[in-house]
C-alpha positions, 0 to 999 in steps of 0.5 A: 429214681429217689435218691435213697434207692439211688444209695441202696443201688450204688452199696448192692453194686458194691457188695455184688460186684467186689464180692465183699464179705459185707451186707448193703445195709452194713455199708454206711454213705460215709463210710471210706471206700479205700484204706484202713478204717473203712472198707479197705478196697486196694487198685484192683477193687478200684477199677473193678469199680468203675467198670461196674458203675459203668455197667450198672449206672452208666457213668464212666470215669475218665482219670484216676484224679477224678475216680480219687475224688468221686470214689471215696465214699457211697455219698461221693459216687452217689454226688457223682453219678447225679452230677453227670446224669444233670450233665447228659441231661442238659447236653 
């Protein structure tokens, strides 16, 4: 998978999955996920978001210091799904 449909992937899963008012295409890759200026997703919207990573991509996140640094931005989730994709890969 190329790493724009990857992008494309992650802002559908989004959009769908927190049932936000919002289209893919709206959702810019830096735009922040969490707080004023951004999306504005709260803890709920958070954990919702990591089940459906999960689901959707098969990548987990194990704590909230990591799911604060790789859910920040569709860039950061995009960096981080490749990241442990590499990792299972070479495991």
């Amino acid at each position: 998978m190329s790493e724009p449909d990857l992008r494309t992937q992650i802002k559908e899963m989004l959009v769908k999955n927190l049932m936000l008012q919002t289209t893919a295409d709206q959702i810019g890759d830096d735009l922040p996920l969490f707080g004023p200026g951004g999306l504005g997703l709260d803890s709920i919207d958070a954990l919702e978001l990591v089940v459906s990573m999960e689901k959707t991509f098969g990548v987990g996140v194990p704590n909230s210091e990591i799911a604060a640094k790789a859910l920040r931005t569709v860039n950061t989730i995009h960096e981080y799904i490749l990241e442990k994709r590499a990792a299972a890969q070479s495991a």
